[in-house]
C-alpha positions in Angstrom: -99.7 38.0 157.7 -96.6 36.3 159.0 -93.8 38.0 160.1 -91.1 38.3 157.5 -88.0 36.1 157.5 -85.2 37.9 159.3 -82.5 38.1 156.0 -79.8 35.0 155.5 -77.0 35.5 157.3 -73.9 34.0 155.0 -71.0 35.5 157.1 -69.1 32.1 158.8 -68.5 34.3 161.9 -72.0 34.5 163.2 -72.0 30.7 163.8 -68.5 30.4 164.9 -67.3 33.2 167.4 -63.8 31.8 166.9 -63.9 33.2 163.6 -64.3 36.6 164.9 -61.9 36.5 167.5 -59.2 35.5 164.9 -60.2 37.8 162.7 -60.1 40.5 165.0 -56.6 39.0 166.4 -55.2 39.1 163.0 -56.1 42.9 162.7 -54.7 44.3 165.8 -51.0 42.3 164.6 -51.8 39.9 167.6 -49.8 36.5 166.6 -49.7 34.9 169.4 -53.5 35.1 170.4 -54.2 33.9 166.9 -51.8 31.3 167.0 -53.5 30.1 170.2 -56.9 30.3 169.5 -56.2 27.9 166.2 -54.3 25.5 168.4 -57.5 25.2 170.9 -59.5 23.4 167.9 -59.3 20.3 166.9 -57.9 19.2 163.2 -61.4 20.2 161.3 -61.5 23.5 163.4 -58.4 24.6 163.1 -58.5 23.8 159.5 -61.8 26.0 159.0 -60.1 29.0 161.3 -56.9 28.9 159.0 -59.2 29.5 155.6 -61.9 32.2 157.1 -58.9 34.5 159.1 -56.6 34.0 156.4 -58.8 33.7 153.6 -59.9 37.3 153.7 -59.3 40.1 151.2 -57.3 42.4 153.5 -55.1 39.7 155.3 -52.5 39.2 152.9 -50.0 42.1 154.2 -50.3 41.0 157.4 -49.9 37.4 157.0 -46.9 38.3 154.9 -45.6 40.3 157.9 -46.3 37.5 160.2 -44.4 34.7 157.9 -41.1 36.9 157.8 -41.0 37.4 161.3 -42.0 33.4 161.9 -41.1 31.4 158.6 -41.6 28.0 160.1 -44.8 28.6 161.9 -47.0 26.2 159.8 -50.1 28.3 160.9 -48.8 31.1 159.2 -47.9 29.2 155.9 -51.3 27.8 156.0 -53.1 30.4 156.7 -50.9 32.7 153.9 -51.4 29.8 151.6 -55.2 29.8 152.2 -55.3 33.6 151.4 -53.9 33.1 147.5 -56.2 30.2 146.8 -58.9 31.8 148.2 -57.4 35.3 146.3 -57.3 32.7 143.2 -60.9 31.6 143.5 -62.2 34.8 143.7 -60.0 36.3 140.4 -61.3 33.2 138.5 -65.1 33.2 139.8 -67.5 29.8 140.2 -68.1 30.0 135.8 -67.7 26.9 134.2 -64.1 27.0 132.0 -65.5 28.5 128.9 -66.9 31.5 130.6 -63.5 32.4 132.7 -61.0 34.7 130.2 -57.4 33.8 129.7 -56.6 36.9 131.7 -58.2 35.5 134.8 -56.9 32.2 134.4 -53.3 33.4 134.0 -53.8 35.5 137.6 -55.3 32.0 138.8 -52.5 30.2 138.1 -50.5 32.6 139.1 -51.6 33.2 143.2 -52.0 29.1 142.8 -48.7 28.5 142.4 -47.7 31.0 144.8 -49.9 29.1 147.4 -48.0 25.8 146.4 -44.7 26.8 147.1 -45.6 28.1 150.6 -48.0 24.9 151.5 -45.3 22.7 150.0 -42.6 24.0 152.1 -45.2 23.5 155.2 -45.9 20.1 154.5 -42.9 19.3 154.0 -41.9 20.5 157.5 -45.0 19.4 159.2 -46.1 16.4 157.7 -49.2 16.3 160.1 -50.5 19.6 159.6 -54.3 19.2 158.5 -54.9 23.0 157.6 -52.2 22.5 155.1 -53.0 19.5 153.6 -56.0 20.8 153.5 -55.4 23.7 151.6 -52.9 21.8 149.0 -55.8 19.5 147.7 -57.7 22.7 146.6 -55.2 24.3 145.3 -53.9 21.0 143.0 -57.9 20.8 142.1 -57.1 24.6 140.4 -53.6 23.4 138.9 -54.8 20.4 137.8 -52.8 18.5 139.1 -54.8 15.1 138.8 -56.8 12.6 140.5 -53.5 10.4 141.7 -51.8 13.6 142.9 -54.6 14.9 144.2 -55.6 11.7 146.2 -51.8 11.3 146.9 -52.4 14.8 149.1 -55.3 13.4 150.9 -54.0 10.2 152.0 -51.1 11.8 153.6 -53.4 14.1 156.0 -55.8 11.1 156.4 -52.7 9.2 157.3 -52.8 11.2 160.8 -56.8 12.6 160.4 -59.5 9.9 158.9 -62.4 11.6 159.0 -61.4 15.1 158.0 -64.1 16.3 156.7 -63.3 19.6 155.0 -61.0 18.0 153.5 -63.0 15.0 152.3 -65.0 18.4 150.9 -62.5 18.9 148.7 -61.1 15.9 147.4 -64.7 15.0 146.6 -65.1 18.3 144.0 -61.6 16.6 142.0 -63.8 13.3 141.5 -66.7 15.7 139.8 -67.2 15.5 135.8 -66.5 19.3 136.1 -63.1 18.8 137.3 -62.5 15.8 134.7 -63.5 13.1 137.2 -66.7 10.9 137.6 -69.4 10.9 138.5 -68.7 6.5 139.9 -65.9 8.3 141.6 -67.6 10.9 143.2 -70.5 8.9 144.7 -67.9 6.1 145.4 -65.5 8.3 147.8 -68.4 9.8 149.6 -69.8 6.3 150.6 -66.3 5.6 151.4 -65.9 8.7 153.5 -69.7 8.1 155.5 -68.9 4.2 155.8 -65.4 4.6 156.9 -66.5 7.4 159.8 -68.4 6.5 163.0 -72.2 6.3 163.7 -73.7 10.4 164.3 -70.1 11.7 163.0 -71.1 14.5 159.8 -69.3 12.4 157.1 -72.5 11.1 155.5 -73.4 14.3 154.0 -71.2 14.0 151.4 -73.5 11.1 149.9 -76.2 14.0 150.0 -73.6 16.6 148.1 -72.5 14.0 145.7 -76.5 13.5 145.0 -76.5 17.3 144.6 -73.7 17.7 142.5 -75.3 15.6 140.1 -78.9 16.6 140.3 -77.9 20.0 140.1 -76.2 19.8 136.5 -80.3 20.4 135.3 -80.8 24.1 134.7 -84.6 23.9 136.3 -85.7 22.8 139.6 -88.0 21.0 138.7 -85.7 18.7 136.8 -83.3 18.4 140.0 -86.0 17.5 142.2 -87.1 14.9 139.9 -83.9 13.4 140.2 -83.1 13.6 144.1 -87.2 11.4 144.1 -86.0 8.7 142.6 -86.6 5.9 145.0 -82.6 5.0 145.0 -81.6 8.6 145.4 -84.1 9.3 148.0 -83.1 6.1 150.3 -79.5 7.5 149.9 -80.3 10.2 150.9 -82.5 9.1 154.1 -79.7 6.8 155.0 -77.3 9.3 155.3 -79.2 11.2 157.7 -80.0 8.3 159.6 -76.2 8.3 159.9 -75.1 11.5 160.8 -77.8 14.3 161.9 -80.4 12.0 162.9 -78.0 9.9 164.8 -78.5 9.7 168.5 -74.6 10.3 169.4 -74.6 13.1 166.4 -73.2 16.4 167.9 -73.4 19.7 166.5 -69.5 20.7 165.9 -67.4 22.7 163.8 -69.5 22.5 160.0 -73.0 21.9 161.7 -74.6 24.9 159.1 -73.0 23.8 155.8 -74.0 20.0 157.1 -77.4 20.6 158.0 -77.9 23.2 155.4 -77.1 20.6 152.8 -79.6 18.0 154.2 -82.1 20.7 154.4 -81.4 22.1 150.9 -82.0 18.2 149.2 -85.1 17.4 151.5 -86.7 20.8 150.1 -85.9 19.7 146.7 -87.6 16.1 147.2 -90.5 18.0 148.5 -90.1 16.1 151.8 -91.0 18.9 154.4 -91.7 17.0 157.8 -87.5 15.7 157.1 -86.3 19.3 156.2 -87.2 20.6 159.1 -85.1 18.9 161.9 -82.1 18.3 159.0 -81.6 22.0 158.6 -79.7 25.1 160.9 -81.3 25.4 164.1 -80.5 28.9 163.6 -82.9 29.2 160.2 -81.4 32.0 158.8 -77.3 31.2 158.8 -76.0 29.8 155.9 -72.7 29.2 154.9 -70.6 27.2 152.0 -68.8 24.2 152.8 -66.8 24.3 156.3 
């Protein structure tokens, strides 16, 4: 028999040491070692280092710490900001509305708003701050705040950072049915967002999560694999790897897992093996959420 699979891996840190270092910063009340390992990355990594370090359960007391003794470090806001929303998220669970209780919603709301006035004040101050901006279109996605607003948020950081793609992430969950957009919308921003970007960049995997979005809203597998084999679908989806993983000049970078994770998830659904294989994690066993 073949060896069995080593077990999935879903913590963010075993792909990205940086993660781990912050973390670990973070805990021993070292700011400035933080601070400068988030200034190292660029835009999308610093983004992704502001949500993992300060988007776990046990940071808030010390981000709060951190923000009274620096309260015009935009790191700090961000990453304090990023903490409620992700506090938020975990309060009001992935359920559709009508299985969330008015109790959670209220305590939703509640560390949303809290994250607003912090990421307001940052954006205000730093107008180019990516992690920020970043963090604000999630959090208007959970108030509601509207496509216009919502878009509004993301043209301002792709003002200063085009092809951000967590934040592209984001915006593109607003434009879902499920968040009172559609489903034109959603598949028109992520052609937008893998036309507008350049050959072998990651942005074309957002035509494959809009695909999935949809596909996905059928309860059996066997329904959303019918779906992602239509002939239309299927070209999409082919085309957008011939744009981003399968391009020669694509590079492996901050997101690779969730981007070739997602490939791999919709070529295993189309039942197209020989193109799961190079689309997905060269480390088979790390998965993460989108980041």
């Amino acid at each position: 028999m073949p060896a069995p699979l080593p077990p999935v891996i879903f913590d963010i840190a075993a792909a990205y040491p940086q993660v781990a270092a912050g973390r670990s910063a973070l805990a021993a009340g070292d700011w400035p070692a933080l601070r400068a390992l988030v200034d190292a990355q660029d835009a999308h990594g610093g983004t992704i280092l502001v949500g993992e370090v300060g988007g776990a359960p046990d940071a808030e007391q010390a981000l709060l710490g951190v923000l009274a003794e620096h309260p015009e470090d935009p790191v700090a806001g961000a990453m304090l900001g990023a903490h409620l929303i992700r506090a938020g998220w975990r309060i009001r669970t992935a359920q559709r509305a009508q299985y969330v209780s008015r109790k959670q919603f209220a305590d939703f709301f509640a560390h949303l708003r809290r994250a607003e006035q912090i990421l307001i004040e940052v954006t205000a101050r730093h107008p180019q701050d990516a992690a920020a901006w970043t963090q604000r279109v999630t959090s208007g996605r959970g108030l509601q705040v509207g496509q216009a607003e919502a878009r509004r948020r993301y043209d301002r950081l792709a003002a200063r950072h085009p092809h951000h793609l967590l934040a592209q992430a984001s915006l593109l969950q607003q434009f879902c049915p499920k968040w009172s957009g559609t489903w034109e919308e959603t598949h028109a921003f992520a052609r937008e967002c893998a036309e507008a970007a350049p050959p072998g960049a990651p942005n074309a995997v957002l035509v494959v999560e809009a695909y999935l979005e949809q596909a996905l809203e059928h309860d059996r597998v066997s329904a959303t694999s019918q779906v992602l084999r239509d002939p239309a679908v299927a070209a999409g989806i082919r085309a957008a790897a011939e744009r981003s993983v399968w391009h020669p000049d694509h590079r492996d970078g901050w997101g690779w897992v969730w981007v070739r994770s997602t490939f791999a998830l919709a070529f295993c659904l189309m039942q197209e093996w020989h193109p799961a294989a190079p689309a997905s994690p060269t480390s088979a066993s790390t998965s993460t959420a989108p980041r």
